[in-house]
N, CA, C and O atoms as a MOPAC input file, in Angstrom:
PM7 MOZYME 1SCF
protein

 N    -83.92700 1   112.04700 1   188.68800 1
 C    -84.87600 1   110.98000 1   188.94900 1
 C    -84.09100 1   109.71200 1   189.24800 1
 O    -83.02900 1   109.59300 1   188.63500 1
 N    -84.44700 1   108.72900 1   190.10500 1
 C    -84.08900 1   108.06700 1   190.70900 1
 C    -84.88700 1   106.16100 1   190.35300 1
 O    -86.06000 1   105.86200 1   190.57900 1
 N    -84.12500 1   105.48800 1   189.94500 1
 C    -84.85000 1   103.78800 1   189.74200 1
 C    -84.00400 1   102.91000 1   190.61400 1
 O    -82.77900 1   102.82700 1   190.52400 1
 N    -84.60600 1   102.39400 1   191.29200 1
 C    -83.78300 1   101.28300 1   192.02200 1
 C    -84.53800 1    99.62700 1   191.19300 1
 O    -85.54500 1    99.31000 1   190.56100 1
 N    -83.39100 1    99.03500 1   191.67300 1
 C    -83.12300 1    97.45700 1   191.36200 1
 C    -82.84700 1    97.18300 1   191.85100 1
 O    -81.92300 1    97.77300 1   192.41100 1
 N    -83.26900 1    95.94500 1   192.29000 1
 C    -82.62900 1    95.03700 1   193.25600 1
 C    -82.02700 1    93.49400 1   192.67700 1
 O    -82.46000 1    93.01300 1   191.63000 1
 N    -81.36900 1    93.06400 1   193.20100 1
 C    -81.12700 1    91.91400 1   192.86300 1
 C    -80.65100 1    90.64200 1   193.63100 1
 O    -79.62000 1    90.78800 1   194.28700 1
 N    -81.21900 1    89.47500 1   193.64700 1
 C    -81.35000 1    88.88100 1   194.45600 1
 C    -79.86200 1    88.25000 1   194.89700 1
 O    -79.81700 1    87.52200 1   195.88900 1
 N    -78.45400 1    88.59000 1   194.01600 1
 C    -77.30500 1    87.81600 1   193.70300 1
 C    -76.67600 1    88.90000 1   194.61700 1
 O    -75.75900 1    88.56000 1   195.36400 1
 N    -77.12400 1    90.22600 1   194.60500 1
 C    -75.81400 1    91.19800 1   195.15900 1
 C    -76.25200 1    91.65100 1   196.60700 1
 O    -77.45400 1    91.70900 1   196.86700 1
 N    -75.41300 1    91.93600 1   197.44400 1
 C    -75.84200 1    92.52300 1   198.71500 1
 C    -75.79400 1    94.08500 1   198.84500 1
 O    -75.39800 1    94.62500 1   199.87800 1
 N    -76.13000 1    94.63800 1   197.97200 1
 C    -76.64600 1    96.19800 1   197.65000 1
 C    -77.26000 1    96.69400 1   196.69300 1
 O    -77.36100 1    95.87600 1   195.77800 1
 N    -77.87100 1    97.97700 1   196.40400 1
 C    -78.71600 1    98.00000 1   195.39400 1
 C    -78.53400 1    98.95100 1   194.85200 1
 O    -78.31000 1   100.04700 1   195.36700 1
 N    -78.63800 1    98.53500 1   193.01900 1
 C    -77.96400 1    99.49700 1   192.13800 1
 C    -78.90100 1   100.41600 1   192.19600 1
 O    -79.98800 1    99.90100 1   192.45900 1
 N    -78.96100 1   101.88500 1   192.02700 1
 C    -79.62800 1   102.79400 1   191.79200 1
 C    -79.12400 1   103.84600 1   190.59700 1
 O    -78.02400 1   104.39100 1   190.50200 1
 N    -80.54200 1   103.97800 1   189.52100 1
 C    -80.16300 1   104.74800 1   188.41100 1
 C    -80.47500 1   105.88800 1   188.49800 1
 O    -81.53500 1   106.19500 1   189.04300 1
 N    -79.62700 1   106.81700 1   187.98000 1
 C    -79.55300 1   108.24000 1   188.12300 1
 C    -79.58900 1   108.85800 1   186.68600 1
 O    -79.27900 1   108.08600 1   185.77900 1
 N    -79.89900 1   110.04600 1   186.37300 1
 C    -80.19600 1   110.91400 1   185.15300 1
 C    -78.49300 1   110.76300 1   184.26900 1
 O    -77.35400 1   110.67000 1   184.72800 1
 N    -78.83700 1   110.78600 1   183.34300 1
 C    -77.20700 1   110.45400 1   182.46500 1
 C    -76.36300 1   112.17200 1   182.56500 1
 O    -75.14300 1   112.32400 1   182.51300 1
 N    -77.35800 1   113.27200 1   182.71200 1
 C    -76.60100 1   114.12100 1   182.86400 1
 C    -75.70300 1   113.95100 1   184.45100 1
 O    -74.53200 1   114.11200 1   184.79700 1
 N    -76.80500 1   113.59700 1   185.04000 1
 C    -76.27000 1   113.82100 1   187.18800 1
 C    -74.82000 1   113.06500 1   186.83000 1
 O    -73.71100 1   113.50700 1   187.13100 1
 N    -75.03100 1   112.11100 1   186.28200 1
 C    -73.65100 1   110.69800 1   186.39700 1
 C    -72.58300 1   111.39900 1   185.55500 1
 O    -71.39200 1   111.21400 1   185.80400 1
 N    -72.99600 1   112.22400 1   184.53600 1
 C    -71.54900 1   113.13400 1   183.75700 1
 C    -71.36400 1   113.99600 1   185.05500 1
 O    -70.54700 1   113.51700 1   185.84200 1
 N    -71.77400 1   114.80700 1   185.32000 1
 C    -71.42700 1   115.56800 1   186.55900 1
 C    -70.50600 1   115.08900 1   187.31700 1
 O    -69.33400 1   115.46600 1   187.28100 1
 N    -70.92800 1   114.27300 1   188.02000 1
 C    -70.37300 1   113.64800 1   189.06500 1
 C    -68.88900 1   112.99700 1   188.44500 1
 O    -67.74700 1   113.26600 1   188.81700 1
 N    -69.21400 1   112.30500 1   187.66000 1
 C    -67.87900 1   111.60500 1   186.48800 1
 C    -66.67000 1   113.26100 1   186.81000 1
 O    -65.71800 1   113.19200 1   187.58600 1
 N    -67.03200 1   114.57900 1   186.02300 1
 C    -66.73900 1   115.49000 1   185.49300 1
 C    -65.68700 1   115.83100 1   187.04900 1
 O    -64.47000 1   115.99300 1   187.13600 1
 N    -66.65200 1   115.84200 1   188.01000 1
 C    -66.21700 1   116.44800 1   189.26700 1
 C    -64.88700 1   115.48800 1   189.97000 1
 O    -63.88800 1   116.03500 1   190.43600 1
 N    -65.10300 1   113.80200 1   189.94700 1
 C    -64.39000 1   113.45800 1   190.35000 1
 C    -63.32100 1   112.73800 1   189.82100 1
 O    -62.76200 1   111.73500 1   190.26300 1
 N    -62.98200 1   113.81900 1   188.15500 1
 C    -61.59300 1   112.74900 1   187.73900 1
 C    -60.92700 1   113.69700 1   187.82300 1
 O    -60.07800 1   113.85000 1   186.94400 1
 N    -61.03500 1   114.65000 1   188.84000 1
 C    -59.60600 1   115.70600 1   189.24800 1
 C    -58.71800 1   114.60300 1   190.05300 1
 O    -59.07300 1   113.42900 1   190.15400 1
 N    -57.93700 1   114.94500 1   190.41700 1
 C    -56.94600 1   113.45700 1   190.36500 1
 C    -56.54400 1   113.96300 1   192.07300 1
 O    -55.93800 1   113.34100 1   192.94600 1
 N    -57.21200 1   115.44800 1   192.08900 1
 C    -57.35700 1   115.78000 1   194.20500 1
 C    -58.98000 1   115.29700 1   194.51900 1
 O    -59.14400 1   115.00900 1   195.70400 1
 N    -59.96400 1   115.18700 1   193.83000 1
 C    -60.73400 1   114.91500 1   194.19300 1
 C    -60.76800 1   113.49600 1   194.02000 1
 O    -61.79300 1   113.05800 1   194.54200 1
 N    -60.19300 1   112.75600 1   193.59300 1
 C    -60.01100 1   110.97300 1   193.43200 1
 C    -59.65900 1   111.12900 1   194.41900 1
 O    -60.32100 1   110.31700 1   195.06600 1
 N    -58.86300 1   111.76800 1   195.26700 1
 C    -58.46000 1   110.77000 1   196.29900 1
 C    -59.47000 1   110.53100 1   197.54900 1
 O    -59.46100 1   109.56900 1   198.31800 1
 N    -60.37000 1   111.68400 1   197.55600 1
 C    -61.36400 1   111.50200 1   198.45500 1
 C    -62.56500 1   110.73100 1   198.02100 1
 O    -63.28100 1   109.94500 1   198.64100 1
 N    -62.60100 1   111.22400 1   196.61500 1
 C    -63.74400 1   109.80800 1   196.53700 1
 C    -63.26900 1   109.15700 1   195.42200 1
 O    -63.38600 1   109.83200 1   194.39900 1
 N    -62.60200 1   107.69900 1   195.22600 1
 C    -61.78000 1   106.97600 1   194.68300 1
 C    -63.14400 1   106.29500 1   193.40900 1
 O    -62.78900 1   105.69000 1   192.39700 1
 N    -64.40100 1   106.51300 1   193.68700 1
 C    -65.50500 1   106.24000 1   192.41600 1
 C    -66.59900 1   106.94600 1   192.96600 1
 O    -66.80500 1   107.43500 1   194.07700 1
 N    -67.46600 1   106.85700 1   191.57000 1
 C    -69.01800 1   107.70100 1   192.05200 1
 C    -69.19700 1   106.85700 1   192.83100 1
 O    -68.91000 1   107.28300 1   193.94900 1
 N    -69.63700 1   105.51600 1   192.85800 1
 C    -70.07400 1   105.21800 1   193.79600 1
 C    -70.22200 1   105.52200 1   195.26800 1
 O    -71.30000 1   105.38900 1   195.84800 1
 N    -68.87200 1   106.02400 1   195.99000 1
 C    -68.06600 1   106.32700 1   197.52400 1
 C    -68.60000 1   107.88400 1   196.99000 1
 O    -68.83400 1   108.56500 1   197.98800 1
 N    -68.85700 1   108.63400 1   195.74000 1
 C    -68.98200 1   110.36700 1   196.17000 1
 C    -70.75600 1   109.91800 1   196.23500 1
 O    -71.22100 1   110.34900 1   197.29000 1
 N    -71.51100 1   109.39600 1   195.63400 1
 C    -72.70700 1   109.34100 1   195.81600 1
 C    -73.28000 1   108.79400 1   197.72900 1
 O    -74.11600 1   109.32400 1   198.46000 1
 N    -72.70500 1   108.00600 1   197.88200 1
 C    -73.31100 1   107.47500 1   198.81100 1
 C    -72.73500 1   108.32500 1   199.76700 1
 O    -73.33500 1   108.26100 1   200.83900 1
 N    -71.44100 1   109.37500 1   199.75500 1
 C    -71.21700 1   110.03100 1   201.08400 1
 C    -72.15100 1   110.93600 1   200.76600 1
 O    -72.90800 1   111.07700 1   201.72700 1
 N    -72.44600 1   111.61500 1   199.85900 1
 C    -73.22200 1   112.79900 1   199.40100 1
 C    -74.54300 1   112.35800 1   200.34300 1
 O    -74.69500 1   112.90900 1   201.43300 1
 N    -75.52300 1   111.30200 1   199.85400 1
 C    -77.01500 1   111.02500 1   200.36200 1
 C    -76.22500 1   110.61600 1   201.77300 1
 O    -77.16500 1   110.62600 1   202.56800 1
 N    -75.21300 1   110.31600 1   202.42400 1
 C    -75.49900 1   110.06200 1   203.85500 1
 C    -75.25500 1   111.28100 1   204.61000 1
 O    -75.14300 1   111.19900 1   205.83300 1
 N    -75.13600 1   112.67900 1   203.87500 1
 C    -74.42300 1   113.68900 1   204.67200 1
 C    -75.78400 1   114.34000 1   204.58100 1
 O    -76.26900 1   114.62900 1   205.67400 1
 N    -76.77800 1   114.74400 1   203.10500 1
 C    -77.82300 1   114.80600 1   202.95500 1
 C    -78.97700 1   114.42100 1   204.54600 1
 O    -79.63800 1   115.20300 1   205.22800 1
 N    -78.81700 1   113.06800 1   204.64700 1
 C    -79.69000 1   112.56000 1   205.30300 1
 C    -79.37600 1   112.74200 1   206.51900 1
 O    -80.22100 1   112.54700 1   207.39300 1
 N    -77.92600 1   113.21000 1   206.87100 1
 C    -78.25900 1   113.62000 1   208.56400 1
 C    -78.21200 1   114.83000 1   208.70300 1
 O    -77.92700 1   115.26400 1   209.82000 1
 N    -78.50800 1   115.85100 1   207.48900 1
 C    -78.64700 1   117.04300 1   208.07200 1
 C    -80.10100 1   117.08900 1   207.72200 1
 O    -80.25100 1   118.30900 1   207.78400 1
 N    -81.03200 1   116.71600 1   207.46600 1
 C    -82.31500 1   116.11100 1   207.20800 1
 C    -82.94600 1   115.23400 1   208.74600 1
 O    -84.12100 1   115.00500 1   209.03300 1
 N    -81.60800 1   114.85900 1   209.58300 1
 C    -81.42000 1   114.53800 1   210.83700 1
 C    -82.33600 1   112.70400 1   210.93700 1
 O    -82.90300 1   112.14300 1   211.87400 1
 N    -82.08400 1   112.29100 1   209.51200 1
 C    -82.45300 1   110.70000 1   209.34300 1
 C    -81.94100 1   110.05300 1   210.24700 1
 O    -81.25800 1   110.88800 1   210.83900 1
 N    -81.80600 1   108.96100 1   210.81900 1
 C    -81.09600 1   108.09500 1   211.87500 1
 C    -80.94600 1   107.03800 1   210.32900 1
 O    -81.76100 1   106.80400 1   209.43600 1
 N    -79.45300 1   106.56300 1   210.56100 1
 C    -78.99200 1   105.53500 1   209.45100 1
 C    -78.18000 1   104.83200 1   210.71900 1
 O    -77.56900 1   105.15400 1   211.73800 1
 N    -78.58900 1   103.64200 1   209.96300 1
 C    -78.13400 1   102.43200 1   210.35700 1
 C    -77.24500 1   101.60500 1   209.52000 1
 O    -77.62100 1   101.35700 1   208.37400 1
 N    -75.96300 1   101.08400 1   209.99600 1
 C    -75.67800 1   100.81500 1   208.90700 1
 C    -75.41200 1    98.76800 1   208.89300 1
 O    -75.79000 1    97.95900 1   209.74000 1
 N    -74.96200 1    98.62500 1   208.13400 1
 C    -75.10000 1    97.12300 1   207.84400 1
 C    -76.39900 1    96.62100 1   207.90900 1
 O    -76.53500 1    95.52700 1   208.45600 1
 N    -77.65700 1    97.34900 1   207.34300 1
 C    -78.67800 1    96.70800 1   206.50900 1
 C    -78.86800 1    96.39300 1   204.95100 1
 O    -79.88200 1    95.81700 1   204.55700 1

């Protein structure tokens, strides 16, 4: 499950995820070969939903 926030100070928006999904993800990327491709959840989450969304065939735009 998914909560977004916004905030009027930052130019992106935090989004909360299930405490198990975020151990996962934690779990997956402190192999020290998988750091190098994604250096935080943050960079494995957001490639994850943009790879998601174009095989879903979304049009993303970016710098909104």
């Amino acid at each position: 499950m998914f909560m977004v926030i916004q905030s009027n100070q930052r130019s992106d928006t935090a989004v909360r995820i299930s405490r198990w999904l975020d151990e996962a993800v934690e779990d997956y990327i402190s192999d020290k070969k998988i750091r190098v491709a994604f250096p935080s959840k943050r960079n494995f989450v957001d490639t994850a939903v943009m790879q998601l969304l174009e095989e879903k065939k979304v049009k993303l735009e970016s710098g909104k």
